[in-house]
N, C-alpha and C positions, 0 to 999 in steps of 0.2 A: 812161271804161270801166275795170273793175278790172284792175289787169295780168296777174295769172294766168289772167283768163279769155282775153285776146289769145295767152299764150303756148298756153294748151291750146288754144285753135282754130289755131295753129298747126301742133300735133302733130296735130289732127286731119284738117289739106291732107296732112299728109307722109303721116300714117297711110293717107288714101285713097289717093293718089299711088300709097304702096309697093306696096299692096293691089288697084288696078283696073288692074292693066297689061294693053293688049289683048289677046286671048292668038287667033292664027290657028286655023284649021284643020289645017292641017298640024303646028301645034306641038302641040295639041292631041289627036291622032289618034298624034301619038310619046309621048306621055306615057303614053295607055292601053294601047299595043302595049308600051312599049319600057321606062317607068317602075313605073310603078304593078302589074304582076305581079311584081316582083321585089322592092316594098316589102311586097308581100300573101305572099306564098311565102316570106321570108327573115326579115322586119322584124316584120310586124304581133304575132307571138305574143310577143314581149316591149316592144313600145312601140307601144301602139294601147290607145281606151279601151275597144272590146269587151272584151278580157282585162282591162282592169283593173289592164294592167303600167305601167309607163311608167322602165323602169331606165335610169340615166343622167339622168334629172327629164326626155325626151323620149320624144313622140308623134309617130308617122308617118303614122297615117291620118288628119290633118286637115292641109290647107294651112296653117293658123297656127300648130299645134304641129309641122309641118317648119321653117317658116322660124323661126321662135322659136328651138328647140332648146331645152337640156337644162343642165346643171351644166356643160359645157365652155363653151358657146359656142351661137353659131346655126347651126340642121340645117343649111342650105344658104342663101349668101348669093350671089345673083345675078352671073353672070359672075365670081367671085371663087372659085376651088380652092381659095384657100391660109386661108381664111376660113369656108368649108364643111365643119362636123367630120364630117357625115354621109360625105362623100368621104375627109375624113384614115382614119375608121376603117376604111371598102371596103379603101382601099388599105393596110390596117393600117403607116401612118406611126406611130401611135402604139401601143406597146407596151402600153398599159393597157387599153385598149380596140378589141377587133379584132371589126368586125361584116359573115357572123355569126361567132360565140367558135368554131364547130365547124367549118367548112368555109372554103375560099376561092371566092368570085366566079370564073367565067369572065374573060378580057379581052374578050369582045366585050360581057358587062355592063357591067364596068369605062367601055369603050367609051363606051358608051350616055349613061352616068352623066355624064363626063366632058362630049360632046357637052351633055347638058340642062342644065348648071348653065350652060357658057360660053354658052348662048344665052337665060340670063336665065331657068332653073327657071321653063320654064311650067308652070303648073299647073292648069286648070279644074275641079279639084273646088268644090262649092258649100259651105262651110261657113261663108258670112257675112264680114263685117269684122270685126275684135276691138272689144270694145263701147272706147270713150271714157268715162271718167269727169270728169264738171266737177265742180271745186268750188267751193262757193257762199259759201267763207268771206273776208271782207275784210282779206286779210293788213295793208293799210294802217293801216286803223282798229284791226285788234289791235295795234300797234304802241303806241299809247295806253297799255298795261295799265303798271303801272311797273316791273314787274320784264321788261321789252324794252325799257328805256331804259338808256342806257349812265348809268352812275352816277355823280354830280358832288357835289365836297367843298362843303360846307356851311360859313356861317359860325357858329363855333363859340363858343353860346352865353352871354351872362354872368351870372354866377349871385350872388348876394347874399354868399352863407357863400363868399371867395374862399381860402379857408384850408383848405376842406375838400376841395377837389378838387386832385389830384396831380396830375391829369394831361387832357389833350384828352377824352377819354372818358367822367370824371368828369363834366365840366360837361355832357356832352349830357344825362348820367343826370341829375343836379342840377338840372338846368332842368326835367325834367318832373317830380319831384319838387317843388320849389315851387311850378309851377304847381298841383299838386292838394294842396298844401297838407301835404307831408307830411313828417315829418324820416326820414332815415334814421337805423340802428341804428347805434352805437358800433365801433370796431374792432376784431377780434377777436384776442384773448389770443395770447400767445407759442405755449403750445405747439398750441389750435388750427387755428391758420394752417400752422405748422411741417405738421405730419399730413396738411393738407391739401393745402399744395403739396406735400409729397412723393408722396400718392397722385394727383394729376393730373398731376403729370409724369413720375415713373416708376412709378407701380405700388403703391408699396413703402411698407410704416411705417418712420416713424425710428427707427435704431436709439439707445439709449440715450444712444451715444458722440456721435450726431449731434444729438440733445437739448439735452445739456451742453453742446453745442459752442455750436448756436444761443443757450440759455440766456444764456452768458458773453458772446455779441457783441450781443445785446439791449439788456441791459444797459449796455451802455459807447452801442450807436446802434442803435436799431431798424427804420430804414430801408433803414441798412447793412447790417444782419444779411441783412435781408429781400433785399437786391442779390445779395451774397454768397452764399445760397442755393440763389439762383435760378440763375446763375451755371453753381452749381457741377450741379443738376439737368439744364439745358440741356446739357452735358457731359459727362454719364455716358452710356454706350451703355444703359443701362437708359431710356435717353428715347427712343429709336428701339424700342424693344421695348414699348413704351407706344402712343405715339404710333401705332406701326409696326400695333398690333390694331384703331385704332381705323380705321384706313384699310381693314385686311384685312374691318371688316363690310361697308364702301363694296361693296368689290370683289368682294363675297358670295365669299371664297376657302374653296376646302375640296378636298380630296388627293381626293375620290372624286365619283363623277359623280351618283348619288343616283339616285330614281325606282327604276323595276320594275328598268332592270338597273345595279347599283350597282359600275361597275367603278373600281376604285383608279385615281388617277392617279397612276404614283410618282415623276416630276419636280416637284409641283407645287411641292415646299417651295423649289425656287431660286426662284419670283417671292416669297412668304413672305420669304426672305432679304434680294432686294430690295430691297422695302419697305422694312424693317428698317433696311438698311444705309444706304438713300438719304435717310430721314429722319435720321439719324444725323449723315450729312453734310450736313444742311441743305441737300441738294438745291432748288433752286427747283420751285416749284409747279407752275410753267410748264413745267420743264423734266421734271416727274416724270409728268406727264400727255401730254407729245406722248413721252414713251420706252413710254408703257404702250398709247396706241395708234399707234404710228409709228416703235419705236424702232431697229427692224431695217431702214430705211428713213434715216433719219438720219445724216447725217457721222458719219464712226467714226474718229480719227485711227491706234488702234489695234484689233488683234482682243481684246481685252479688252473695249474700251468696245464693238466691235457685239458683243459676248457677250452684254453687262447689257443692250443695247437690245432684241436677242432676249427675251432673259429676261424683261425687262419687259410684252414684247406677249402673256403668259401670261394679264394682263388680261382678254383678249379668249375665251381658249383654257378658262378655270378654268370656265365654267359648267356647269349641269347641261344634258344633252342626253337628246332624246328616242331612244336608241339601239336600242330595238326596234322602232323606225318602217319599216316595206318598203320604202318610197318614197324614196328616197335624194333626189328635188329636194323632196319635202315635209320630209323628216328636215332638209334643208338650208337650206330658207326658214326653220324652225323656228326654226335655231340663229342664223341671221343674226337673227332676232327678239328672242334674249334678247341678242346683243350689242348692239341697237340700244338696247334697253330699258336694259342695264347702264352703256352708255357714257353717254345722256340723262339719266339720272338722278342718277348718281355726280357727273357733272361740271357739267351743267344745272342739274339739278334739275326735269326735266320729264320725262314721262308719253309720251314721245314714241310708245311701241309701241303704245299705243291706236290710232294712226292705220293700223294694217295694216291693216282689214278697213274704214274708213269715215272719211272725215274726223271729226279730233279731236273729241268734244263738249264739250269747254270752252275750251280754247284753239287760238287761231288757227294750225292746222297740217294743212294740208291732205294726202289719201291720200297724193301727187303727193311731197310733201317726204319720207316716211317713204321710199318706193322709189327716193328721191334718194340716199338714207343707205346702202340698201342693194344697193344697184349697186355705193357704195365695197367693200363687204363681201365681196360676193359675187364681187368681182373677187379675193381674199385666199382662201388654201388657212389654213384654222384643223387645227391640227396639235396633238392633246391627246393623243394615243399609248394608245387602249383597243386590245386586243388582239382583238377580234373572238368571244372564248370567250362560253361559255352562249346567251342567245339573243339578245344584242348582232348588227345587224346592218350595225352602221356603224362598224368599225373604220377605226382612223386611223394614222400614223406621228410618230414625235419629228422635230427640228430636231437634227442635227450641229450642237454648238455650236463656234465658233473657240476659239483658244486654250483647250484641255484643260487642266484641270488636273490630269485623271486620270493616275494615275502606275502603276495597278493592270495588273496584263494577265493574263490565260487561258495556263497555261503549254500548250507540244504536248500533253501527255496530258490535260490536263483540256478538250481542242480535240476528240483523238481519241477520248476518252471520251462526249462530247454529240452528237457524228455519230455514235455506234454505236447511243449511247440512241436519236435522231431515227429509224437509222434500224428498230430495234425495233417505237419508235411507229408509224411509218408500214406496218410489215409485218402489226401489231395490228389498224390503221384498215384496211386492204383485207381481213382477214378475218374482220372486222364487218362491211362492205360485202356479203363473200360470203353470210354469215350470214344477213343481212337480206336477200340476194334467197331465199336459200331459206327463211326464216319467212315471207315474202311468198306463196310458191310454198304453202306449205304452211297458210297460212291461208283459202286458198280451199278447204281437205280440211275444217279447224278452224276458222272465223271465232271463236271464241274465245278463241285463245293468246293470251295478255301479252305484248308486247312492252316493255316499259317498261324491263324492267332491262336488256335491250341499248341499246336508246336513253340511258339512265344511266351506263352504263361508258363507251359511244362518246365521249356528250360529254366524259365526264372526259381521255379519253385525245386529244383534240382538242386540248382545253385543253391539256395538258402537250407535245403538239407545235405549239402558237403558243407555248410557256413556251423552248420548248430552240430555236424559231427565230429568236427575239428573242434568247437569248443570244447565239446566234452570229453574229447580228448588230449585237450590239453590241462585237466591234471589230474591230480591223483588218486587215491581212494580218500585221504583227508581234506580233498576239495582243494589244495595247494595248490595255483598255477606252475605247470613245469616250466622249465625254460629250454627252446628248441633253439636251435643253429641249424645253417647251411655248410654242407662239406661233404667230405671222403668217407666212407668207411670201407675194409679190405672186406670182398666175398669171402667163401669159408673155403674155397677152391681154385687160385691162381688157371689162368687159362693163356694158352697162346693163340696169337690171331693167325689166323692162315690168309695170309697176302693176297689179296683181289684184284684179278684183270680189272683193269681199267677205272676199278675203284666199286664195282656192281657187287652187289651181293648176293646174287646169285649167280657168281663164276667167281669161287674159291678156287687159290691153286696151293702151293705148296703152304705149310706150316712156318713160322718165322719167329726160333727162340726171343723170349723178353730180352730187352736188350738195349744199348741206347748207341748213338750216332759213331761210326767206323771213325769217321774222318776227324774227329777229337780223340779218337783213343790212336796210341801207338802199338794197341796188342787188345787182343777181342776181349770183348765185357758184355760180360752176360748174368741175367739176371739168376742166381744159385738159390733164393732164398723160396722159404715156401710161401711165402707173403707175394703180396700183386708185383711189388719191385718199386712200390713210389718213392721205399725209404731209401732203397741203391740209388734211386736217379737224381734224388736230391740231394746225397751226398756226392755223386760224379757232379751235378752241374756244380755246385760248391766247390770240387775240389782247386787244390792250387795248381794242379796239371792239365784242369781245362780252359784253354786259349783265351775263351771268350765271354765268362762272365763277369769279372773283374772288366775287362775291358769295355763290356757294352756297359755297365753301370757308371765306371768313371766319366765315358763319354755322355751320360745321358747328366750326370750332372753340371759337365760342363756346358752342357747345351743352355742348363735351365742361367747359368752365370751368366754367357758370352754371348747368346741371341744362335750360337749355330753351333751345333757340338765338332771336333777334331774331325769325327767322318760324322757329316752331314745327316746321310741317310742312317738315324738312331737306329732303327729296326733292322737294318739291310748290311751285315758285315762280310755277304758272299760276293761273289766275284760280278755280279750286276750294281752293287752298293757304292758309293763314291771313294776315293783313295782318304786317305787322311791328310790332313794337310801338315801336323807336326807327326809325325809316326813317332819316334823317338820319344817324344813327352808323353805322347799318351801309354806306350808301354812302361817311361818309367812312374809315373804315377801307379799304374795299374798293378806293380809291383811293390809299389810304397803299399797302396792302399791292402792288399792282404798283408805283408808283414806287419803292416802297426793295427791287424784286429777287425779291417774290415767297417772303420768305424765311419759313419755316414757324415758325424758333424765334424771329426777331425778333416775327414775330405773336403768339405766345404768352408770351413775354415783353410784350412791351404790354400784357397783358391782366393778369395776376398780379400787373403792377407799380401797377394802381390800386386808390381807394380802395373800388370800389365791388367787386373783388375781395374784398378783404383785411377787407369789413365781417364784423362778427358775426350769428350765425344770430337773435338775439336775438329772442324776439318781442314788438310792438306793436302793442295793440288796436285801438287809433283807425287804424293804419293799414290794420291787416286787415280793419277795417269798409270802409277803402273800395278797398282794392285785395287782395281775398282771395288770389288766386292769385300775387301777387308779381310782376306784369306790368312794373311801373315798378320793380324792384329796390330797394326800399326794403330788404332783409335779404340774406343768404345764404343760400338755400332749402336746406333739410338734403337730402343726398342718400344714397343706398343706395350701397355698394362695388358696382361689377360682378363678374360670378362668377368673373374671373381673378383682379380683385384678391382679392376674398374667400379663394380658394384659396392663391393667393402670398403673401399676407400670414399666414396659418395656418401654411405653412410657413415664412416670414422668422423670424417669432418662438418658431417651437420650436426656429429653426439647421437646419433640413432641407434648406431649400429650396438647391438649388444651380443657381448663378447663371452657371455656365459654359454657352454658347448650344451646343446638342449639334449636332454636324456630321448633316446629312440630316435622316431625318425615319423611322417606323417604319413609316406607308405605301412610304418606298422602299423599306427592306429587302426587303419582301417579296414587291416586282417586282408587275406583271399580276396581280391577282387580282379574282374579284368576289366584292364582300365581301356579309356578310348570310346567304347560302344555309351547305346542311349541308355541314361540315367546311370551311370559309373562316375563319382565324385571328379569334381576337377581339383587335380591338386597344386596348379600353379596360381590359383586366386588367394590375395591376403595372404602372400607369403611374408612371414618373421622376418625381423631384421635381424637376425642372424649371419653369423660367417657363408658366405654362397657353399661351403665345402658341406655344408649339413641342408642344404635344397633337396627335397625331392628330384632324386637321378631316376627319370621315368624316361625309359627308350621310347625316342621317335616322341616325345612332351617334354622340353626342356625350358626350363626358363626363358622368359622371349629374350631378357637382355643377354646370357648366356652363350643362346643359339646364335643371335647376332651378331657377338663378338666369338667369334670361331671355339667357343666350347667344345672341348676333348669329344668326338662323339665316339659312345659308350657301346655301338656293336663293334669295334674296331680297336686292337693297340693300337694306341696312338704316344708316340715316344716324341715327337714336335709338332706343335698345334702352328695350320697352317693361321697366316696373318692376311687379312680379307680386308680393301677399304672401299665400300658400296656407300650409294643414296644412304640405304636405309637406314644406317647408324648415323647416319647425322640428322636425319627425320627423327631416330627415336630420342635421340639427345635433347633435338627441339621438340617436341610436341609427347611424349611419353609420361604417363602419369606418374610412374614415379621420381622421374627426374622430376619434375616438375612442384612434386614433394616435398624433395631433398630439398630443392631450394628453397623453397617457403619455410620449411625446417631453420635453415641454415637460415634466413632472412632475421627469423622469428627471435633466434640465438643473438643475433649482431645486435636485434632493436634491444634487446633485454642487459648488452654491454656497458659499461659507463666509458661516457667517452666522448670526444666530435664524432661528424662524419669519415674526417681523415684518421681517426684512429682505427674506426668499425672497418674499413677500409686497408689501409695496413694489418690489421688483424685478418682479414680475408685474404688475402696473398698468402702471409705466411702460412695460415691454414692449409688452405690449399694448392698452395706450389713448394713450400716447404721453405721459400726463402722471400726474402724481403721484396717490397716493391720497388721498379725504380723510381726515378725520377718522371721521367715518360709515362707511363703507368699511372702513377699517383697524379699527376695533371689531367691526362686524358680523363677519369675516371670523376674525375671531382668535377670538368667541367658536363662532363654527361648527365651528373648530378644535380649540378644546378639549370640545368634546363630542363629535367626531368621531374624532379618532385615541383618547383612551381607550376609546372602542366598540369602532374595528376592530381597535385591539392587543388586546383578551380577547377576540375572537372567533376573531384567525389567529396570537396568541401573538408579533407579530412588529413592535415598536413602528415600525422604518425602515421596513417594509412597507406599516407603516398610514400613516403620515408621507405617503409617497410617493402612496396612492390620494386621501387627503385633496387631495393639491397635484392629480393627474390629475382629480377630482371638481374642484374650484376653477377648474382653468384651463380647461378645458368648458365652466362655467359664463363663464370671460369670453368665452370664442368664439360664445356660444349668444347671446348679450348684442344688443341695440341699436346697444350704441355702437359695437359691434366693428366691426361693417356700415356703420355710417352717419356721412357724413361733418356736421358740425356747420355 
């Protein structure tokens, strides 16, 4: 018999068990006297589905949404006070919640309450058992598929041509290669390869100096050169600024929450920084995924390192949310749902949040696992810090991070000055309040007054007192600015989710221990610990016996190398996902890559260092006939610049670009806001010439040039950015102000050269294509020149003037170029 169906008829003894307890006459006869008029008079008009409330994510007029409960915990848990929130709030133990908000209980209710719960909360209302769901899928036999097989090194092929392959990697490519009969393409040119690693490992064109340099060690050992390079790329903080964005699509990172209400988040750039920083240090893989969901959680030996583990679980925190949701447990189940989906997919490669509302339809992952995942979740307070303005209904607070670094602080008078504003605002907002009851009063004389522009100011002046409440609470009694983060922190009481038909939340059915996915484990795992379980789940998805991490990472870097990762579909490793095309190399790297440490830039170095890297784009017809699409890597698939590099590169090469990483981020600057609506700063005007990876990541306002060149979009994992070739990029190319900048920049630079025209000229090639003019090239270009500047000198009298638009016209044209874009 299959084992998940022994465990759910399991849950469905307890289920009955919990559910048919005999209930007396007399206990029943005190429920109606002595309960249930005091849940109907005090309770029912805010958590009962008549109304349609349910604040708190609980219902008190059904037996199953009392004992279920709500976003804290369960209403009332039999014999058990200290376990029953509906009792913490009577007796307002907790300050956040005191029910009801306006009055307090008698003690002879209190009483009452007290007596019913320690005699085992009878309850005889009829409202059913909570249904049971089965599922009917063979987690065993899914087991089969090969991507939930742990991955085992392969003997590593031998190939005829032993000359041509460098490296372990080579021969797995070289063996399918011979088998279909096909040669690959010749190696690719000095400065080719040069341009190329520089823009996959940081970003960036060589400059001139780094040309020559390579140039000169070519020559004397071209293997060397190539070490030497690589080297020296893996070492420059521009490789964590590279690297660091292609992670940030993974993590769908973005400073603002997106959707109808688009509030800023202005912590978010410290996980941003992060990243950055932790690739930088060639952080292990391992260790950079169990700090992003567990990090706050984690041995700290110092309050620095649980700062960055904080920092890290921002992860979890950066998504987009449904903030104008009523329903604070649906708003809630919501958000638990894109973390389940972000963390599955980024680190899996699976599809996991399809299971919310039905077992999976493709792969073997039953309802039952999904609300296993989100029990861990649900037991965690996600702390993104929106401030509650406009029509956001679900604000949240930051994380006090340890060890401050802030050194800033609020002197007395700029203290006494935001209490005087505050309390201005608040004397504003009570006579709006009065206002509004008398345009109220007075709309029953008029039922036609406008009221809009009171409602208009109100909320303004709302916002600007959540704006002056957050100042002042951000610091401390010596005026010190604190320092907040986004992230995790564990509730004081783990909770398990009880699995929802169809994903509704109000048709809870069975209960569903913490736990994480059947089909990775060969023997159940379940969460033991009294904690929420993010620290278990980040140490199973790390472990070296789950199938799929190590795999979806090797694959996603190879993607960012080779233009298409081994399985294509980055995010998709289940049974709807594309097959791999070398299986065997990808498991034995995937098992390299944990035995040597999990290290990001040793992987990456591995890959630049063979030959099947390092070939040329060259093309070959006999083999395109038989393998079009470049499946078995016969060439080097030409690839398009992404829209950072594009951008960074346009500035590298006019000398704009500056390369110092700017502290914060211009969403912080300007605190709480939501952005989008009338008068809300626009943040993509005069933007810095800075690295694009430090831009303003505003959901749904992305930089134009970004958006247009298929920028990561940031409500979504996105593990390969699709490659888009519209009008409008070569409109923006031509006629966009900043390109048009850049070139005048770059013009500006050549006039100030010593030199001819054919030198400024040959210096513009190399610049910008990273390698020498040809012959063709350098004629073309000098004769366009001499019929250019004699025109524009008699037309503006000003031969340096004309000089100058010819070089701004020229260098345009190499930006606007093919080549500029694409990597060979």
């Amino acid at each position: 018999m299959n084992r998940s169906l022994i465990i759910l008829g399991l849950l469905i003894g307890f289920a009955s068990q919990s559910y048919s307890q005999e209930i007396t006459d007399a206990q029943s006869q005190f429920f109606e006297s002595k309960i249930r008029p005091v849940l109907v008079s005090s309770c029912y008009e805010c958590h009962s589905k008549k109304t349609g409330k349910n604040e708190g994510g609980i219902t008190l007029d059904t037996k199953v949404g009392l004992r279920q409960g709500g976003n804290s915990g369960p209403g009332v848990t039999p014999h058990d006070l200290d376990e029953s929130w509906v009792w913490r709030f009577m007796t307002h133990r907790d300050k956040n919640a005191r029910m009801p908000p306006e009055s307090t209980l008698s003690n002879q209710v209190l009483a009452d309450f007290k007596k019913w719960i320690e005699m085992g909360a009878p309850d005889p209302r009829e409202d059913g058992l909570p249904a049971t769901v089965i599922s009917s899928i063979d987690v065993q036999k899914g087991r089969e598929f090969w991507s939930f097989q742990k991955p085992r090194k392969s003997v590593v092929p031998e190939v005829e041509d032993e000359e041509w392959s460098k490296t372990e990697v080579d021969r797995f490519v070289r063996s399918r290669l011979d088998a279909a009969g096909m040669t690959p393409t010749p190696a690719a040119d000095s400065t080719t390869l040069l341009r190329r690693l520089n823009f996959d490992l940081i970003g960036l064109p060589p400059s001139p100096d780094d040309i020559a340099r390579f140039q000169k060690a070519w020559t004397n050992d071209s293997q060397s050169a190539i070490q030497s390079e690589v080297d020296r790329l893996l070492q420059s903080r521009h490789f964590g600024e590279r690297w660091g964005r292609h992670w940030l699509d993974v993590a769908r990172y973005a400073e603002s929450n997106g959707k109808q209400s688009n509030q800023s988040y202005p912590q978010a750039w410290k996980y941003r920084d992060y990243v950055i920083e932790s690739i930088n240090n060639d952080k292990p893989f391992n260790r950079f995924v169990q700090e992003q969901i567990a990090g706050d959680l984690l041995p700290a030996r110092t309050d620095a390192a649980w700062r960055e583990g904080i920092i890290a679980t921002g992860f979890l925190a950066i998504g987009s949310k449904p903030l104008r949701e009523e329903s604070s447990r649906q708003f809630t189940m919501d958000m638990v749902d894109e973390q389940i989906d972000a963390t599955t997919q980024a680190i899996l490669g699976l599809t996991v949040a399809c299971a919310r509302c039905h077992d999976h339809k493709s792969d073997p992952i039953p309802t039952a696992d999904y609300y296993a995942l989100a029990g861990i979740f649900l037991s965690s307070k996600t702390l993104y810090g929106t401030f509650g303005g406009g029509q956001s209904k679900n604000r949240s607070d930051l994380i006090i991070l340890p060890a401050s670094r802030a050194k800033e602080r609020l002197t007395a008078s700029e203290i006494v000055q935001t209490k005087q504003e505050l309390a201005d605002v608040e004397r504003q907002l009570r006579e709006f309040a009065n206002a509004k009851r008398a345009r109220m009063q007075a709309q029953k004389e008029a039922p036609n007054e406008n009221m809009s522009n009171g409602r208009t100011s109100a909320r303004r002046i709302r916002e600007r007192q959540n704006q002056l409440v957050a100042k002042l609470g951000s610091v401390d009694s010596q005026g010190l600015i604190k320092e907040f983060g986004m992230g995790m922190q564990d509730y004081d009481q783990p909770i398990n989710a009880n699995l929802l038909v169809r994903g509704e939340i109000d048709q809870p059915a069975q209960l569903i221990p913490r736990g994480f996915l059947q089909v990775l484990n060969h023997a159940p795992q379940r969460v033991t610990s009294n904690g929420s379980g993010r620290r278990e789940l980040a140490q199973w998805l790390t472990s070296e016996n789950n199938p799929l991490t190590a795999r979806v990472f090797v694959n996603r870097v190879w993607d960012k190398l080779f233009g298409r990762g081994i399985v294509s579909s980055t995010n998709s490793f289940g049974v709807t996902g594309m097959a791999p095309t070398h299986p065997e190399l990808l498991d034995h790297l995937s098992v390299d890559f944990m035995k040597e440490g999990w290290s990001i830039k040793s992987l990456v170095q591995k890959l630049v260092m063979t030959r099947t890297y390092q070939a040329s784009g060259q093309f070959h017809q006999a083999n395109y006939d038989r393998d079009p699409e470049n499946n078995l890597l016969w060439r080097a698939a030409p690839r398009r610049l992404d829209a950072e590099a594009i951008r960074d590169s346009m500035l590298a090469v006019t000398g704009e670009l500056n390369l110092v990483a700017p502290a914060g981020s211009r969403v912080h600057e300007i605190g709480n806001e939501e952005l989008g609506r009338r008068g809300s700063p626009d943040l993509m005007l005069n933007l810095p010439p800075v690295r694009s990876v430090y831009l303003p990541a505003v959901r749904d306002h992305m930089p134009e040039l970004i958006k247009l060149f298929d920028g990561a979009d940031p409500n979504v994992v996105t593990g390969h950015r699709d490659v888009s070739n519209v009008a409008g990029q070569a409109l923006y190319l031509m006629n966009n102000e900043f390109v048009l900048q850049q070139a005048d920049a770059f013009a500006a630079g050549l006039q100030r050269r010593q030199g001819t025209a054919t030198d400024r000229i040959r210096y513009a090639f190399v610049r910008a294509y990273g390698r020498p003019a040809t012959n063709a090239e350098l004629s073309a270009t000098l004769q366009f020149f001499r019929r250019f500047v004699p025109a524009a000198t008699k037309e503006s009298g000003n031969k340096q003037q004309a000089e100058q638009m010819f070089l701004s016209a020229f260098y345009q044209g190499l930006l606007t170029s093919a080549e500029f874009r694409f990597l060979d």
